[in-house]
C-alpha positions in Angstrom: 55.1 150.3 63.5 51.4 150.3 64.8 49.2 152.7 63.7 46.1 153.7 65.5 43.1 154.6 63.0 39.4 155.6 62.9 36.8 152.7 61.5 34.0 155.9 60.8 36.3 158.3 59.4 39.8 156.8 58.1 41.4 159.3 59.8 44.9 158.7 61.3 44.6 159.1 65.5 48.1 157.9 66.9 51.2 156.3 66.5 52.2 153.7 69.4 56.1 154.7 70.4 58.7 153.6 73.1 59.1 157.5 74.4 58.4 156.6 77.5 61.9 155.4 79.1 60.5 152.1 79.9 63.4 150.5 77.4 63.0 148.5 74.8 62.0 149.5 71.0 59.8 148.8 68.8 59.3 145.1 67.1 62.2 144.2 64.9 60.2 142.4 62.5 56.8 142.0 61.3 53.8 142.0 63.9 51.5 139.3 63.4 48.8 139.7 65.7 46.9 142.8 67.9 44.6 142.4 70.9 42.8 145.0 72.5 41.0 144.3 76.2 37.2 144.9 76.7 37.5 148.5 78.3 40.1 149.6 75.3 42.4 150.3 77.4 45.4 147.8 76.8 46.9 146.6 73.4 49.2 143.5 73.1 50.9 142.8 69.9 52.7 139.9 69.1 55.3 139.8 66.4 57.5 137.4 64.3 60.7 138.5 66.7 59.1 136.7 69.4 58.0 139.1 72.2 55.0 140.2 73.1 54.4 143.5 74.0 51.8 145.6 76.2 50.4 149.1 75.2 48.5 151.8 76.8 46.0 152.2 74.6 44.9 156.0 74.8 48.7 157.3 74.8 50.3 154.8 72.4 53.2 154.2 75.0 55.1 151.1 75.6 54.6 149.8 79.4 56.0 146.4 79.0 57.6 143.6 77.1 57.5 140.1 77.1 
């Protein structure tokens, strides 16, 4: 599971889910690496189950898998 928190406050501000009907779940194992783009507005995370897999940042949805 990724979470999505606040560095000022520690506050939690999203949970990143498949709810989206693009297929796919979440990783089976343990991620092992995030990546956000310049304009936060894609996240990639990487994970011990070998796929890769490509976030909308703001709505925590699933767009694709590698």
């Amino acid at each position: 599971m990724i979470t999505k928190f606040s560095l000022q406050s520690g506050t939690e501000k999203g949970l990143f889910t498949t709810e989206t009907g693009v297929g796919g779940s979440l990783h089976s194992q343990e991620v092992s690496g995030l990546g956000i783009d310049s304009l936060n507005k894609f996240l990639v995370s990487g994970s011990l189950d070998r796929s890769v897999k490509l976030w909308d940042f703001y709505r925590g949805k699933l767009i694709k898998t590698y």
